[in-house]
PyMOL Python script that loads the backbone (N, CA, C, O; Angstrom):
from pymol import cmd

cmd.read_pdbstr("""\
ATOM      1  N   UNK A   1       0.842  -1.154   0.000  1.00  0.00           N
ATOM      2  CA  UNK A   1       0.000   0.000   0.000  1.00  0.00           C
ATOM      3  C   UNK A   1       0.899   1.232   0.000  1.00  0.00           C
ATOM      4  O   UNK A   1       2.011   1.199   0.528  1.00  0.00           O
ATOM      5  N   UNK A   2       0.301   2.558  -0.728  1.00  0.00           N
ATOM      6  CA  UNK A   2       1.643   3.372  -0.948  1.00  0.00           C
ATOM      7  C   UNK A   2       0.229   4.875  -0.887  1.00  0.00           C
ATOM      8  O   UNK A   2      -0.842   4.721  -1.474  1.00  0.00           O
ATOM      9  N   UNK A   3       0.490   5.925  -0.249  1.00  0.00           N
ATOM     10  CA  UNK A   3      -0.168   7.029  -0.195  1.00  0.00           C
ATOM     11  C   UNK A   3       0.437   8.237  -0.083  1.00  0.00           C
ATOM     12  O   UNK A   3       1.596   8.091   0.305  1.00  0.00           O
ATOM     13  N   UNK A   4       0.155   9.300  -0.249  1.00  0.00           N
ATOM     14  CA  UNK A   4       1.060  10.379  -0.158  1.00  0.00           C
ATOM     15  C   UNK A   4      -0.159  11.581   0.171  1.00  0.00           C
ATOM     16  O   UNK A   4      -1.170  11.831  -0.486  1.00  0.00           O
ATOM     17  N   UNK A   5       0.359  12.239   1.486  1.00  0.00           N
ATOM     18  CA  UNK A   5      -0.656  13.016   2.035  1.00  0.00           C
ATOM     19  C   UNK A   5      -0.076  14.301   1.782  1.00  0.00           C
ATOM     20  O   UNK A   5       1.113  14.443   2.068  1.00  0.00           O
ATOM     21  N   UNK A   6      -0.807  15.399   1.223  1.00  0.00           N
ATOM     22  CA  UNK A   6      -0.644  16.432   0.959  1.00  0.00           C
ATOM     23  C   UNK A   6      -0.603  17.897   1.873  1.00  0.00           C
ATOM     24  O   UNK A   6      -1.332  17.832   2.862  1.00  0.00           O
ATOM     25  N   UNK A   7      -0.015  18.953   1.740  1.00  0.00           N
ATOM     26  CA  UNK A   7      -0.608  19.964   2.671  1.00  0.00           C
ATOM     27  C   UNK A   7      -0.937  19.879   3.861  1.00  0.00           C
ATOM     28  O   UNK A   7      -1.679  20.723   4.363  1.00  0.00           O
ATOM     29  N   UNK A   8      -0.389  18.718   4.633  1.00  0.00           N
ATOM     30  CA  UNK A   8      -0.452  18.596   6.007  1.00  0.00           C
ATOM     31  C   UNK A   8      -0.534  20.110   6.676  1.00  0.00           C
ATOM     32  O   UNK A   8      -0.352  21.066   5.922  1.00  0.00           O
ATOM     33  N   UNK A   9      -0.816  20.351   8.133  1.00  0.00           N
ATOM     34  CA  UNK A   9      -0.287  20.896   8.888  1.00  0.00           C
ATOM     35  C   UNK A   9       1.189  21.186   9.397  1.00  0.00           C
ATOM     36  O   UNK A   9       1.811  20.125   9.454  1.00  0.00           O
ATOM     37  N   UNK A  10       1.946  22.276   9.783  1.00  0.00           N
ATOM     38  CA  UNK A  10       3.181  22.001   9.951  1.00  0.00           C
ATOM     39  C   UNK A  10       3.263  22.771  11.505  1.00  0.00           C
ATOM     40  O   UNK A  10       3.317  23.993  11.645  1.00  0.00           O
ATOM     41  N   UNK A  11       3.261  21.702  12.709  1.00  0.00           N
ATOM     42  CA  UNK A  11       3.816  22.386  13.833  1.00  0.00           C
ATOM     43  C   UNK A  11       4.985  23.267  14.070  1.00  0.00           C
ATOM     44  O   UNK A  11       6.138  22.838  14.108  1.00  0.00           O
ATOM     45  N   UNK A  12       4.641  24.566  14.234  1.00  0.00           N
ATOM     46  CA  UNK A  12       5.856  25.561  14.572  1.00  0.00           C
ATOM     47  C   UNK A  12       6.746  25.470  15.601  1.00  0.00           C
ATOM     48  O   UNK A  12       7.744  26.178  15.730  1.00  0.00           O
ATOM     49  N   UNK A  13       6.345  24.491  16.428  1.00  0.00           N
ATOM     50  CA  UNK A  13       7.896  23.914  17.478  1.00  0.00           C
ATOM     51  C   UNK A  13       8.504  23.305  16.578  1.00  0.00           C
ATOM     52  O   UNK A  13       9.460  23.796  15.977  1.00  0.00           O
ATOM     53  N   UNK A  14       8.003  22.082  16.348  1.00  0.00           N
ATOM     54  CA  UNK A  14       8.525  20.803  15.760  1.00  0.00           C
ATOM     55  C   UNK A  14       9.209  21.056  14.136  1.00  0.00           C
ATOM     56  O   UNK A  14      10.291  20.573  13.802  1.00  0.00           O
ATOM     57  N   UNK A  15       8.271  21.974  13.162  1.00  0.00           N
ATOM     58  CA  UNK A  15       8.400  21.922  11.708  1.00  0.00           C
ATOM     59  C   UNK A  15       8.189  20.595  11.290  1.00  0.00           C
ATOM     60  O   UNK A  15       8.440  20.302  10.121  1.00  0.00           O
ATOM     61  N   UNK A  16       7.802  19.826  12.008  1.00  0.00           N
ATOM     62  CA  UNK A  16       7.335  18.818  10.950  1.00  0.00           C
ATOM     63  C   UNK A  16       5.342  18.580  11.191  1.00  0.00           C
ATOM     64  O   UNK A  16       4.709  18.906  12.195  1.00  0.00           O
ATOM     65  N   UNK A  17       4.951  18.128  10.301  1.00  0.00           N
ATOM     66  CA  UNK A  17       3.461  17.431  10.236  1.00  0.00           C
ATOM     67  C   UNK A  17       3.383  16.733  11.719  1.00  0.00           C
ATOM     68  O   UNK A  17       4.130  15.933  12.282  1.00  0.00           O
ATOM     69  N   UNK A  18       2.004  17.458  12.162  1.00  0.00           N
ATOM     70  CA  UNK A  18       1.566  16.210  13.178  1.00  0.00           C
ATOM     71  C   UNK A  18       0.350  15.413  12.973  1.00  0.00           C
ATOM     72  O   UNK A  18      -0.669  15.734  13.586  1.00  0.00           O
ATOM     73  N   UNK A  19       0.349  14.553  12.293  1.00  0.00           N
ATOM     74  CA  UNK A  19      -0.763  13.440  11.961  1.00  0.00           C
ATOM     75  C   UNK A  19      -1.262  12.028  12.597  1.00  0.00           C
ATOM     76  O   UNK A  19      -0.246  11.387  12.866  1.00  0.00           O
ATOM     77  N   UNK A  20      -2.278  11.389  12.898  1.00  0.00           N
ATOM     78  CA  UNK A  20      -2.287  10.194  13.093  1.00  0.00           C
ATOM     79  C   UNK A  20      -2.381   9.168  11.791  1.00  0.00           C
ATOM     80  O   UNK A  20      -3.034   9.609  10.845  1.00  0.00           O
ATOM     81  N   UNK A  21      -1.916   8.112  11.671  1.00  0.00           N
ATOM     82  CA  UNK A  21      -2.991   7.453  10.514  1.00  0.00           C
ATOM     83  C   UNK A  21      -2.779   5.844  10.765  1.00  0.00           C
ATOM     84  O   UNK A  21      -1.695   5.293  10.962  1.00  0.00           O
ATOM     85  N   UNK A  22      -4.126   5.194  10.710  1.00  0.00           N
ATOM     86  CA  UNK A  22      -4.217   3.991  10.889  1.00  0.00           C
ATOM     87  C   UNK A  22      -4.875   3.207   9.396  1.00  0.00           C
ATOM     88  O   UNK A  22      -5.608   3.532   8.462  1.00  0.00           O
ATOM     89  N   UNK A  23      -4.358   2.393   9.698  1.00  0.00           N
ATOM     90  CA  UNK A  23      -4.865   1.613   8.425  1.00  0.00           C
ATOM     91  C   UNK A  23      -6.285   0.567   8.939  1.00  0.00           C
ATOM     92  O   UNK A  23      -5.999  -0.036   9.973  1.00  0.00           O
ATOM     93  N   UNK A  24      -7.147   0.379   8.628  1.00  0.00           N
ATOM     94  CA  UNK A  24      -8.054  -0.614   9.220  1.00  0.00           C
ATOM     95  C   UNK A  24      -8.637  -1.268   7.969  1.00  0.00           C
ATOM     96  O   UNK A  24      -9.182  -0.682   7.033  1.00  0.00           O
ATOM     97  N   UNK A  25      -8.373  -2.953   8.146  1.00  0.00           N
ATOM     98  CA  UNK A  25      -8.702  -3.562   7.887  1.00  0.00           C
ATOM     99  C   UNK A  25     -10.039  -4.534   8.074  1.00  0.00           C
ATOM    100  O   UNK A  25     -10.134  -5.454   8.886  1.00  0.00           O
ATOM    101  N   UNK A  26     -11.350  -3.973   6.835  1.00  0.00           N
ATOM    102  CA  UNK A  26     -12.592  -4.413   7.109  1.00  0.00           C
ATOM    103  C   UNK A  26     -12.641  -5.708   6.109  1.00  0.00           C
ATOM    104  O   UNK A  26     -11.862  -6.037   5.214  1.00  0.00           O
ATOM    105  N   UNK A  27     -14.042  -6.425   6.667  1.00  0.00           N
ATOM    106  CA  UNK A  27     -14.563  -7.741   5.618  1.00  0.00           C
ATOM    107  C   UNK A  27     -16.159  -7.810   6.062  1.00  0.00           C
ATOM    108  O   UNK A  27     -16.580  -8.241   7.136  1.00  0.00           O
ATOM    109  N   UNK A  28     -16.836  -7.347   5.109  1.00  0.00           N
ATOM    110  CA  UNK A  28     -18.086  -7.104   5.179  1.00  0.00           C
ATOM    111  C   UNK A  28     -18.944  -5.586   6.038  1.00  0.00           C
ATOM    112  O   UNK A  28     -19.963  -5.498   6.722  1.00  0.00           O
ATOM    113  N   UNK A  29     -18.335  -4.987   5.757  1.00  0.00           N
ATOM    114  CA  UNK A  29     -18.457  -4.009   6.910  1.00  0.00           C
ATOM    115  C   UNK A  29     -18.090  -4.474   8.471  1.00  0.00           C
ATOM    116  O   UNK A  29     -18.783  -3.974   9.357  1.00  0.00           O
ATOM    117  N   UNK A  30     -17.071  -5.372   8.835  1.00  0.00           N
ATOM    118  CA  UNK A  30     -16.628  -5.271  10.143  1.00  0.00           C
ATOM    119  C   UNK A  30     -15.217  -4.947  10.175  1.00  0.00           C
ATOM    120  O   UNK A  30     -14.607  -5.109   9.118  1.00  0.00           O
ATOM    121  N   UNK A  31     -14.725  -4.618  10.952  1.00  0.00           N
ATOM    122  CA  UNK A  31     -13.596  -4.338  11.400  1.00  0.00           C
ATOM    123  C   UNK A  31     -12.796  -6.055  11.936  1.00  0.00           C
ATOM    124  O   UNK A  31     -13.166  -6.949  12.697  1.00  0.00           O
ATOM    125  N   UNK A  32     -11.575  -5.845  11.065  1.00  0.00           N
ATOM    126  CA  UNK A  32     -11.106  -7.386  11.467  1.00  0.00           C
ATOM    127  C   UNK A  32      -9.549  -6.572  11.861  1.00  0.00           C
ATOM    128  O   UNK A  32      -8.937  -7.351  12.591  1.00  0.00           O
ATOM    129  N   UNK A  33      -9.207  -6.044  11.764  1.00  0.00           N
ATOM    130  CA  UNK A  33      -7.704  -5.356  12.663  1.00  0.00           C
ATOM    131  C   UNK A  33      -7.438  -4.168  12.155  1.00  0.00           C
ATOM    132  O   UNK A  33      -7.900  -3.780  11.082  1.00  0.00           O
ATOM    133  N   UNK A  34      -6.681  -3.512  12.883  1.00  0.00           N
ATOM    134  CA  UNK A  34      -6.340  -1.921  13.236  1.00  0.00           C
ATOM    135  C   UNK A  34      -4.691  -1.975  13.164  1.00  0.00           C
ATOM    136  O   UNK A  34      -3.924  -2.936  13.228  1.00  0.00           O
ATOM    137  N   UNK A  35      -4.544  -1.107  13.066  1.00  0.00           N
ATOM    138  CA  UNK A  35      -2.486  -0.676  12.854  1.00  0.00           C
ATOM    139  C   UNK A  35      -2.318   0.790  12.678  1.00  0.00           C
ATOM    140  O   UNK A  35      -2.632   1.515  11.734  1.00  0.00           O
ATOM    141  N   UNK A  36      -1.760   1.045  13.783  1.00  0.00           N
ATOM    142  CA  UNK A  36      -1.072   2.827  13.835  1.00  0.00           C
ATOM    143  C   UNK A  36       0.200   2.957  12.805  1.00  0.00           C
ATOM    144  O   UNK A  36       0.929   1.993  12.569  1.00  0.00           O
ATOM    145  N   UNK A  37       0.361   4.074  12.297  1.00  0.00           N
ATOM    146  CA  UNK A  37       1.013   3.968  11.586  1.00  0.00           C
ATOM    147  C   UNK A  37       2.430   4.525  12.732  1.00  0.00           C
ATOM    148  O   UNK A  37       2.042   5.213  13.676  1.00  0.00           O
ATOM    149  N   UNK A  38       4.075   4.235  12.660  1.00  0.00           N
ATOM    150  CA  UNK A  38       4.703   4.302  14.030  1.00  0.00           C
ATOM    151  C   UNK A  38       5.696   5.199  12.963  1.00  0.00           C
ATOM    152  O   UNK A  38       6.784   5.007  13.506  1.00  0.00           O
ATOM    153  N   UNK A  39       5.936   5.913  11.981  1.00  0.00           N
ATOM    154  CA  UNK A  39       6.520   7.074  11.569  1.00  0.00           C
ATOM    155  C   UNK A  39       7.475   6.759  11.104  1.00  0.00           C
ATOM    156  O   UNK A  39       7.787   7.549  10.213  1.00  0.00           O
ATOM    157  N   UNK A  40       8.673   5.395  11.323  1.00  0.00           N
ATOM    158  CA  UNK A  40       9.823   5.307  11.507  1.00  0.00           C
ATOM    159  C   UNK A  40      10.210   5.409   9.629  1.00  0.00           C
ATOM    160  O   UNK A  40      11.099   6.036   9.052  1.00  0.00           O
ATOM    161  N   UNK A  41       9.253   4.619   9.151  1.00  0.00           N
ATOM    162  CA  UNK A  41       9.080   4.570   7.846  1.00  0.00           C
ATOM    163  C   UNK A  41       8.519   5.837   6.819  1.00  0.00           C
ATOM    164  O   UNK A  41       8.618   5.819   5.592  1.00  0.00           O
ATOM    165  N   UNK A  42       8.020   6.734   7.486  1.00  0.00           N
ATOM    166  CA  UNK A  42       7.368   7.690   6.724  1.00  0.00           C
ATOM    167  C   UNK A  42       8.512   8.789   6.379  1.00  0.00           C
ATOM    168  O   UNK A  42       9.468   9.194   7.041  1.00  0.00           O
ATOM    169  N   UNK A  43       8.047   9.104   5.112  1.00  0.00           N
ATOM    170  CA  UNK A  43       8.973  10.469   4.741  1.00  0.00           C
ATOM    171  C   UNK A  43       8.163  11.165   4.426  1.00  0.00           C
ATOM    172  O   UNK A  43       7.155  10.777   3.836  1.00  0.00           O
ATOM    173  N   UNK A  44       8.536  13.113   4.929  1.00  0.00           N
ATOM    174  CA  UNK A  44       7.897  14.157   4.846  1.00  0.00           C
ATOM    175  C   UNK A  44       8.914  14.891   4.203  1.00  0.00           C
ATOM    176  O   UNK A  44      10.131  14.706   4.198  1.00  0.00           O
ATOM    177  N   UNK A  45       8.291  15.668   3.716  1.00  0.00           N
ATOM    178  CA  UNK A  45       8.903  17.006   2.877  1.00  0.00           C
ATOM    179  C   UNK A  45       7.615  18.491   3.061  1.00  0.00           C
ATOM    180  O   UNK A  45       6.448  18.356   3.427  1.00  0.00           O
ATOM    181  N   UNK A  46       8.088  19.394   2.799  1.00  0.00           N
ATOM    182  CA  UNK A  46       7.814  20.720   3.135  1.00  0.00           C
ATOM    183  C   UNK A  46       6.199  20.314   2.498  1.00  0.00           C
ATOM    184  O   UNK A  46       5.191  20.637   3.125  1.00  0.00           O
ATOM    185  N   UNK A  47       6.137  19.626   1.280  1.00  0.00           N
ATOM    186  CA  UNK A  47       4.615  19.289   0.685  1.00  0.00           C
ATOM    187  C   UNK A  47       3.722  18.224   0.503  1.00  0.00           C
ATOM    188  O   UNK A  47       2.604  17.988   0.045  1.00  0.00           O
ATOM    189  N   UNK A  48       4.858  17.569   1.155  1.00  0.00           N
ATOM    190  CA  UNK A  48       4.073  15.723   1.313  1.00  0.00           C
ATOM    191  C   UNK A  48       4.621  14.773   2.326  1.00  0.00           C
ATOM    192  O   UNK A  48       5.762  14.883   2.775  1.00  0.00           O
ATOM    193  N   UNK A  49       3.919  13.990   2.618  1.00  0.00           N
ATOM    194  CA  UNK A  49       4.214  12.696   3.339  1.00  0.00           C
ATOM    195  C   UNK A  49       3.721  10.898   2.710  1.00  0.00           C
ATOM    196  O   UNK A  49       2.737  10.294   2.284  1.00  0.00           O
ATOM    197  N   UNK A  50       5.025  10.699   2.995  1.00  0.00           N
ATOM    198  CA  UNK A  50       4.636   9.133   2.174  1.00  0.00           C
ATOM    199  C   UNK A  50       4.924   8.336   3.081  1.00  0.00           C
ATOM    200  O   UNK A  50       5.851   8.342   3.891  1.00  0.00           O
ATOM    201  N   UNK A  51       3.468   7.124   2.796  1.00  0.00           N
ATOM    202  CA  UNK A  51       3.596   6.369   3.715  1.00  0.00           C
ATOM    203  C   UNK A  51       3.175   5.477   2.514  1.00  0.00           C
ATOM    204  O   UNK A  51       2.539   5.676   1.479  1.00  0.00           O
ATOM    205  N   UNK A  52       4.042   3.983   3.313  1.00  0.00           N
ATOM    206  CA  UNK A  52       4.252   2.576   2.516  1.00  0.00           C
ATOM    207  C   UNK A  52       3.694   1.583   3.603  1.00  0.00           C
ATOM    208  O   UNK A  52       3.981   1.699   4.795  1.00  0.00           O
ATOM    209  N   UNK A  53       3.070   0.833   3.222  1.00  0.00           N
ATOM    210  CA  UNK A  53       2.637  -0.358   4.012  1.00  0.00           C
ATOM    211  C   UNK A  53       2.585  -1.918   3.415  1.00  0.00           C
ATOM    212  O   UNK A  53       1.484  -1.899   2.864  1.00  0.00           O
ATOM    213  N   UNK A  54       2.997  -2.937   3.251  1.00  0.00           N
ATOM    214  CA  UNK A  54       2.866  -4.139   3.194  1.00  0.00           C
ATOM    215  C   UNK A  54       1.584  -4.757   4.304  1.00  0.00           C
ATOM    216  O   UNK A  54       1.468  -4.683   5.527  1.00  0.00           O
ATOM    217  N   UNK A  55       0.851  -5.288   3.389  1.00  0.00           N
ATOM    218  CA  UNK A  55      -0.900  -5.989   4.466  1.00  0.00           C
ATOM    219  C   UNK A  55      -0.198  -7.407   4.715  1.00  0.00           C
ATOM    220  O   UNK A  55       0.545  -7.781   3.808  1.00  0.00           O
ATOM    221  N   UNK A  56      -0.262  -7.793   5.228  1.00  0.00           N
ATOM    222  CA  UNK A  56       0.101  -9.530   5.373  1.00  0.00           C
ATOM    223  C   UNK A  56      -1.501 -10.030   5.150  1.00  0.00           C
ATOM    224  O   UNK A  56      -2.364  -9.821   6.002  1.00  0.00           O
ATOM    225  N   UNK A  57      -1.726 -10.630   4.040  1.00  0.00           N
ATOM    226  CA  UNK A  57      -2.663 -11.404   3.607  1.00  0.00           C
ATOM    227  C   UNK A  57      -3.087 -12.245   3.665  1.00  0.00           C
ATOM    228  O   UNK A  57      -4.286 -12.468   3.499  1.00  0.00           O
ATOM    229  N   UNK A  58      -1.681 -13.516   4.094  1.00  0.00           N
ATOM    230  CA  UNK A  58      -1.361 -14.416   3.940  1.00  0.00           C
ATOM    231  C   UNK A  58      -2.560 -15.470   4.755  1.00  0.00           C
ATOM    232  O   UNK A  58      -3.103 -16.436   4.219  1.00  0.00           O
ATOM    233  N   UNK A  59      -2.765 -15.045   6.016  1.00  0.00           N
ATOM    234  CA  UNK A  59      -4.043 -15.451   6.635  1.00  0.00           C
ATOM    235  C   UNK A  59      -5.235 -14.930   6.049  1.00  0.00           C
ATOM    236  O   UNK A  59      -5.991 -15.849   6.364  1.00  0.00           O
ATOM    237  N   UNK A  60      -5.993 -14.075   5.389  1.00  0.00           N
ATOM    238  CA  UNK A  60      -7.297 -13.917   4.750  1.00  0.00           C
ATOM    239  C   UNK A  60      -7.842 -14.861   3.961  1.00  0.00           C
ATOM    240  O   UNK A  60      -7.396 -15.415   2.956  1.00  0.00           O
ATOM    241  N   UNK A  61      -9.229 -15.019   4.747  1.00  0.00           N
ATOM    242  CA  UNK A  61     -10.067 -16.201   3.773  1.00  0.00           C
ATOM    243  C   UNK A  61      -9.794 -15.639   2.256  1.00  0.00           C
ATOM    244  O   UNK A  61      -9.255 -14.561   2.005  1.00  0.00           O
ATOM    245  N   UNK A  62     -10.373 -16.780   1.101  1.00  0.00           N
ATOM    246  CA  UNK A  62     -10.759 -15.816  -0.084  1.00  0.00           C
ATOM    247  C   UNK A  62     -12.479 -15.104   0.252  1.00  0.00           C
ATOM    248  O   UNK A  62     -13.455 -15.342   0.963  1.00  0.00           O
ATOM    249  N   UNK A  63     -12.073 -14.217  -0.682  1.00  0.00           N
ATOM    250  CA  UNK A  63     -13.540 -13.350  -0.172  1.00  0.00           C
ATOM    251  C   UNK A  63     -12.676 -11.658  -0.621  1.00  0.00           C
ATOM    252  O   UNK A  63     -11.530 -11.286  -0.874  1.00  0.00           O
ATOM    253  N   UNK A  64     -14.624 -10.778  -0.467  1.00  0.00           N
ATOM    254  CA  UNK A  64     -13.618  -9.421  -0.704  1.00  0.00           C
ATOM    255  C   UNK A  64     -13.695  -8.980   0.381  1.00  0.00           C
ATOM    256  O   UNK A  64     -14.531  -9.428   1.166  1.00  0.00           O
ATOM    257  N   UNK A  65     -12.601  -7.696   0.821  1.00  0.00           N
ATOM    258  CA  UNK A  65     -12.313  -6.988   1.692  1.00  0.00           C
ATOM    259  C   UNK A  65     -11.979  -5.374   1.577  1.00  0.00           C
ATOM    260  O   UNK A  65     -11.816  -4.960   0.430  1.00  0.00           O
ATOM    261  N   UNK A  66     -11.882  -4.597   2.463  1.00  0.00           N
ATOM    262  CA  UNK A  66     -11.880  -3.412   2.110  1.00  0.00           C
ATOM    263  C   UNK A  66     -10.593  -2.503   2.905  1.00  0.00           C
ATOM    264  O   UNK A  66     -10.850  -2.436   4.107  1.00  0.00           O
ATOM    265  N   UNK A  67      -9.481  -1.898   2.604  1.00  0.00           N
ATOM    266  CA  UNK A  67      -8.833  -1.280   3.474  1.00  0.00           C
ATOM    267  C   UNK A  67      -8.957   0.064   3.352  1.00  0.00           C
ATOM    268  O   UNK A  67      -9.117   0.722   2.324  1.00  0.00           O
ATOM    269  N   UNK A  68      -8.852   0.498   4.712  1.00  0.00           N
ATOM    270  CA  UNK A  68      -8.767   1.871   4.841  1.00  0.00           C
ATOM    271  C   UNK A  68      -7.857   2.896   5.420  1.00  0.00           C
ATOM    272  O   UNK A  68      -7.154   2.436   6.320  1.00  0.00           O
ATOM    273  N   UNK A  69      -7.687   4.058   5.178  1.00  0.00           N
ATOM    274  CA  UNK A  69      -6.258   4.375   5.484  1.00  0.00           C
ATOM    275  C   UNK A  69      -6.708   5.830   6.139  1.00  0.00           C
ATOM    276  O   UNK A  69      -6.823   6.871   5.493  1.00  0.00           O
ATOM    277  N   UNK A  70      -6.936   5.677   7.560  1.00  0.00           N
ATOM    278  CA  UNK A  70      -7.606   6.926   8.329  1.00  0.00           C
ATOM    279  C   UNK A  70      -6.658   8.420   8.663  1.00  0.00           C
ATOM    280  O   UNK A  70      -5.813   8.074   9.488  1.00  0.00           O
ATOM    281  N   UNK A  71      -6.553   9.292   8.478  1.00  0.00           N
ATOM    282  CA  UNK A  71      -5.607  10.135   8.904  1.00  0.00           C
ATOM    283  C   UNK A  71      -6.610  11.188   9.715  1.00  0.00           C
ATOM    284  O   UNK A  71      -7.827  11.340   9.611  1.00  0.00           O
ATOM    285  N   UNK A  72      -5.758  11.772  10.455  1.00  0.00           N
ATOM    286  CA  UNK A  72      -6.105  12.840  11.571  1.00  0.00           C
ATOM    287  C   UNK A  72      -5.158  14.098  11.709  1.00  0.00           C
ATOM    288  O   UNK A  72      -4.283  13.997  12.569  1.00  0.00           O
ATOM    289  N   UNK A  73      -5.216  15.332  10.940  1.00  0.00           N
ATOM    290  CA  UNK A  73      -4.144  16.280  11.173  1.00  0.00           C
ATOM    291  C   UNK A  73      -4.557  17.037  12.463  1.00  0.00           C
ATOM    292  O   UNK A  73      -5.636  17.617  12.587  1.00  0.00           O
ATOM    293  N   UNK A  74      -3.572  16.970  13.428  1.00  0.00           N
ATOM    294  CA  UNK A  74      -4.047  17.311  14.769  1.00  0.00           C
ATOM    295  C   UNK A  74      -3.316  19.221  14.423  1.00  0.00           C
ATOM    296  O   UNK A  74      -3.570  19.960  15.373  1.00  0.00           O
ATOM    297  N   UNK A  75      -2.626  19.839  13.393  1.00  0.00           N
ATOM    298  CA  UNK A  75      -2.385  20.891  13.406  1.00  0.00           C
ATOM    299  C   UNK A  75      -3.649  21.720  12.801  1.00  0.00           C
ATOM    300  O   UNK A  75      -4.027  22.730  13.395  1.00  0.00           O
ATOM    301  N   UNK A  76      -4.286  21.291  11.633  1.00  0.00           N
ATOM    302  CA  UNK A  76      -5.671  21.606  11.060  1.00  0.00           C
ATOM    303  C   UNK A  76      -6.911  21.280  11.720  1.00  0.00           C
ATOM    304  O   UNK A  76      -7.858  22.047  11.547  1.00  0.00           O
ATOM    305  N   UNK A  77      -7.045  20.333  12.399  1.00  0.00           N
ATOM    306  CA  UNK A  77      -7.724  19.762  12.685  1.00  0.00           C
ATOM    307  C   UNK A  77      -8.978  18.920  11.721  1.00  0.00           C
ATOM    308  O   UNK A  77     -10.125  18.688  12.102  1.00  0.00           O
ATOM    309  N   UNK A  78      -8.388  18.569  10.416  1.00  0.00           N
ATOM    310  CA  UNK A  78      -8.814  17.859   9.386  1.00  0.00           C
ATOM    311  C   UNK A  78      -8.471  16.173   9.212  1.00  0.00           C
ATOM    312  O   UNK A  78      -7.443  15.500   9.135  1.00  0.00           O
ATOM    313  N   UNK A  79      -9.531  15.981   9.200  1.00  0.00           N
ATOM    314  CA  UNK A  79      -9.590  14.285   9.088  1.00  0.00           C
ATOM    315  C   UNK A  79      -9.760  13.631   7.208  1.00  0.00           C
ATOM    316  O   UNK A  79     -10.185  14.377   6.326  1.00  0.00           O
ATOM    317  N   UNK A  80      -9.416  12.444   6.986  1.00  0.00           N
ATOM    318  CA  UNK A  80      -9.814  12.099   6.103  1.00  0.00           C
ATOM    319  C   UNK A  80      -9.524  10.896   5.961  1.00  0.00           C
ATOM    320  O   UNK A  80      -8.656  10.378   6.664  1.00  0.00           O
ATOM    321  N   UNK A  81     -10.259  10.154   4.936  1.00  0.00           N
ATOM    322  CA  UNK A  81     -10.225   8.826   4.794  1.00  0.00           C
ATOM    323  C   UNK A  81     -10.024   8.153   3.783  1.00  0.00           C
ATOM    324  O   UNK A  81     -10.759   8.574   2.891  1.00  0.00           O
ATOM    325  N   UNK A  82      -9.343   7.231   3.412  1.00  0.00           N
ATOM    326  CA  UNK A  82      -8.957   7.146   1.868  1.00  0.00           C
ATOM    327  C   UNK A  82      -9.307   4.957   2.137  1.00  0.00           C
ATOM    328  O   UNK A  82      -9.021   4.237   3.093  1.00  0.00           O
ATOM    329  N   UNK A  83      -9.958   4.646   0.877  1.00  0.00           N
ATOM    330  CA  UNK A  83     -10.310   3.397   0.791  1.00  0.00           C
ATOM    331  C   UNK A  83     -10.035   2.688  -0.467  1.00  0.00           C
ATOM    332  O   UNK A  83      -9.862   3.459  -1.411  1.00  0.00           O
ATOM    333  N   UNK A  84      -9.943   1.405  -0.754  1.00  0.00           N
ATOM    334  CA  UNK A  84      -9.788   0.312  -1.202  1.00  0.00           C
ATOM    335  C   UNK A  84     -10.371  -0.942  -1.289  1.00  0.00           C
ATOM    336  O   UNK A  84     -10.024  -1.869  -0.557  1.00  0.00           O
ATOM    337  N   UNK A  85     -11.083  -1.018  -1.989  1.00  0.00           N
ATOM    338  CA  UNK A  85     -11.784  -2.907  -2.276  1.00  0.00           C
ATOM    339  C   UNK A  85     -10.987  -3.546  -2.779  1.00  0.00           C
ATOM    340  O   UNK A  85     -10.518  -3.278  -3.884  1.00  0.00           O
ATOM    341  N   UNK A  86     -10.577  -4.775  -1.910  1.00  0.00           N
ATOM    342  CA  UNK A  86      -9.872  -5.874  -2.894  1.00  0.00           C
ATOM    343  C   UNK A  86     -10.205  -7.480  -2.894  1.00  0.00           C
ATOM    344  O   UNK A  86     -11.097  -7.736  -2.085  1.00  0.00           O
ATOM    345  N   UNK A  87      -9.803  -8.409  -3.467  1.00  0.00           N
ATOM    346  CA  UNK A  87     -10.221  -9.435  -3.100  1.00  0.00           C
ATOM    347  C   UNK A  87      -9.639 -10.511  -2.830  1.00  0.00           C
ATOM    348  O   UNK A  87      -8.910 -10.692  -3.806  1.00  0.00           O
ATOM    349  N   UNK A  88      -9.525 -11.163  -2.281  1.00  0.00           N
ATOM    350  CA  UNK A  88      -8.636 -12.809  -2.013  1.00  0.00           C
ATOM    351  C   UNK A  88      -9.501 -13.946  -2.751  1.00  0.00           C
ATOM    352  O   UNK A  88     -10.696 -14.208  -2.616  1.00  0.00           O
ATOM    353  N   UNK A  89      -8.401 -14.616  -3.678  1.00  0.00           N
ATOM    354  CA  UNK A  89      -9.087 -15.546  -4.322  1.00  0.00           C
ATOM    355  C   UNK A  89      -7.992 -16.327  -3.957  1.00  0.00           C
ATOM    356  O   UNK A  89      -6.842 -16.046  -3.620  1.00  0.00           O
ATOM    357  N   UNK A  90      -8.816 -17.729  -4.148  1.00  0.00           N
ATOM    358  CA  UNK A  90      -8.256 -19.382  -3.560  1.00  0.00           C
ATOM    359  C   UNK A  90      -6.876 -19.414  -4.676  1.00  0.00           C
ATOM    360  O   UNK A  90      -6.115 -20.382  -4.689  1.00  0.00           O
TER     361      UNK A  90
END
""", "prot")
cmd.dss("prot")
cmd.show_as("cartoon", "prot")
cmd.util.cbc("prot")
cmd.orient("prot")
């Protein structure tokens, strides 16, 4: 999974973006696991932030599923949500 968040907020202590973002993993409209994203991996620049994720699949029935990629700019106070249908076949 690969996203790139735009126009963040930029804290004036810090200069960098302060964001949350979790990825959540649904199957049928439920929630089957959650994951914070932990930064170590993310790169920011003055106009973007990229974040990369690998899903481990490897356990998912076949069937479709949906991921979602939640962010929270705690400097704007703007949320948003970005999604994905995909499917596991046998």
């Amino acid at each position: 999974m690969y996203l790139q968040i735009y126009n963040a907020g930029i804290d004036q202590t810090t200069l960098r973006p302060v964001v949350d973002v979790e990825y959540v993993l649904l199957k049928d409209g439920k929630e089957l696991g959650r994951q914070a994203e932990d930064w170590r991996g993310a790169k920011s620049n003055d106009e973007r932030m990229t974040l990369s994720r690998l899903i481990d699949s490897r356990n998912l029935a076949p069937g479709e599923y949906r991921i979602e990629v939640r962010v929270k700019d705690h400097v704007t106070g703007q949320a948003l949500t970005q999604a994905a249908n995909f499917t596991i076949e046998k």
